[in-house]
C-alpha positions, 0 to 999 in steps of 0.5 A: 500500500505504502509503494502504491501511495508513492507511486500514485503521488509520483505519477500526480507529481509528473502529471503537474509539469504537464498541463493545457491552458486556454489562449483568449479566456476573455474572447476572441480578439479576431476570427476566422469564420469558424473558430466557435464551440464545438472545435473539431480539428478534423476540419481545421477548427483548432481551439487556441490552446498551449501544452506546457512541458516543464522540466524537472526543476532540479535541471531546469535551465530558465530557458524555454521555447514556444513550438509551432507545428506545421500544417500547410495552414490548414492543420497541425502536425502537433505530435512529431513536430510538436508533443514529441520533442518535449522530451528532447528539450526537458531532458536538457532543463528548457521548457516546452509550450506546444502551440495550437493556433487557429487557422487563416482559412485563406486570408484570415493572415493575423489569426494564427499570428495573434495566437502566437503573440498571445501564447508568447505573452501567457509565457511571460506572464507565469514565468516566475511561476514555471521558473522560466526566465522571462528573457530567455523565451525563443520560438520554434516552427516546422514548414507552415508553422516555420512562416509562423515563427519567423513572422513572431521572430521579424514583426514581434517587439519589446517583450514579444519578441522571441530571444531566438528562432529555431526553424525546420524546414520552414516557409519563409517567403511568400513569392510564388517563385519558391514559396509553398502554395499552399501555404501562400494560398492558405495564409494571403488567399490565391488572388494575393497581392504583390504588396502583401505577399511581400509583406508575409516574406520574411526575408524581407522583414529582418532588422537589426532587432531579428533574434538568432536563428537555427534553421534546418533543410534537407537537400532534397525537399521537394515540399519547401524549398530550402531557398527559402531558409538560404535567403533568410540566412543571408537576410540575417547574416546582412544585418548582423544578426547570429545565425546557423544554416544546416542543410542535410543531404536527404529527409525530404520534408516533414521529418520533425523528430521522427526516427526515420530521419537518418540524420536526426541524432546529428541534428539533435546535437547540432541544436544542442550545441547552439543552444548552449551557446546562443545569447539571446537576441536585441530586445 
């Protein structure tokens, strides 16, 4: 009975670094024509949501990073590019907040990014209470929710602007020429116009302030092409700004944190590495 009771207040204990929070508890701030009770994801109507994953406080570091899983715009890949590397950033004393956004539903373009701000701002709110270090809070985003991330990275300030970026695979212009369709369909609409679609090119839109980045590709993504984190890293670079390009000779697109990635374990490293010795960026 005794192990039973230590068992169970274990589990209660691990339980309590696990925990769902509700964006916009006092309303909406904007919609997308869909977003109301009853959610059903099966169609993209996602309620605006974090899971928080704190690491055991005996290794905890103060750092943490906001997850944006990829979709297309249209749904979440919230396990693989999202749930899945709680772990992976715990184990190294960084708390893990997984996003879900809402989405654009072609042309609804600040929703998903009011989500973010949103999210990134409760962060900061309960960071005494997470002990997470307010000044040390980066995002993270695959493909889609890669757009999303960098968007929160080059058009966020004061205290919403992430300390650094970790991108995989990640959408980052908006120009037909290389962009992902559907992802500019999804987010700008298909009749976009050229203003806008320069708007939403993140390449564009670095300053000085942009925080560091870790950007990753495979070779051979025929999904995204890695044009787009090539020319966001020279954008970077041009402002001064610290940044780490890694382009790995195959995966295709979408990987996440899947075992069949066969460079995963040297990508785990080389984010390792840069995140112990990534300052954080310009407030």
């Amino acid at each position: 009975m005794l192990l039973l009771c230590v068992a169970v207040a274990g589990i209660a204990q691990q339980n309590n670094k696990v925990f769902d929070i509700d964006l916009w508890q006092q309303g909406l701030p904007n919609s997308n024509g869909m977003d109301s009770p009853p959610f059903d994801e099966s169609i993209g109507n996602f309620k605006p949501s974090i899971r928080v994953f704190l690491p055991d406080s005996r290794v905890a570091t103060g750092k943490a990073v906001l997850i944006c899983p990829g979709g297309a715009y249209v749904h979440l890949a919230y396990h693989h590019e999202g749930y899945d590397w709680a772990p992976y950033f715990n184990k190294m004393g960084i708390a893990a907040i997984v996003l879900k956004y809402r989405m654009p539903k072609r042309g609804h373009k600040e929703v998903p990014y009011s989500d973010a701000e949103e999210a990134m701002r409760l962060i900061k709110s309960h960071a005494l209470q997470w002990n997470i270090n307010p000044d040390d809070v980066g995002i993270m985003g695959s493909s889609a929710g890669g757009h999303l991330a960098s968007t929160v990275a080059v058009r966020s300030t004061g205290n919403l602007r992430p300390d650094f970026q970790i991108l995989f695979y990640p959408v980052i212009t908006m120009d037909k020429k290389y962009t992902h369709m559907g992802s500019h369909d999804n987010l700008l609409g298909p009749g976009a116009s050229k203003e806008l679609e320069e708007k939403y090119s993140n390449e564009k839109q670095v300053t000085g302030n942009t925080p560091p980045a870790f950007i990753v590709y495979s070779d051979d993504d025929d999904v995204v092409a890695p044009d787009n984190g090539v020319n966001y890293y020279l954008a970077l670079r041009k402002h001064g700004i610290p940044a780490s390009l890694h382009i790995y000779p195959s995966g295709g697109h979408g990987w996440g944190i899947l075992e069949s990635f066969l460079y995963k374990n040297q990508m785990l490293n080389d984010l390792e590495v840069w995140l112990k010795t990534c300052k954080p960026g310009k407030k």
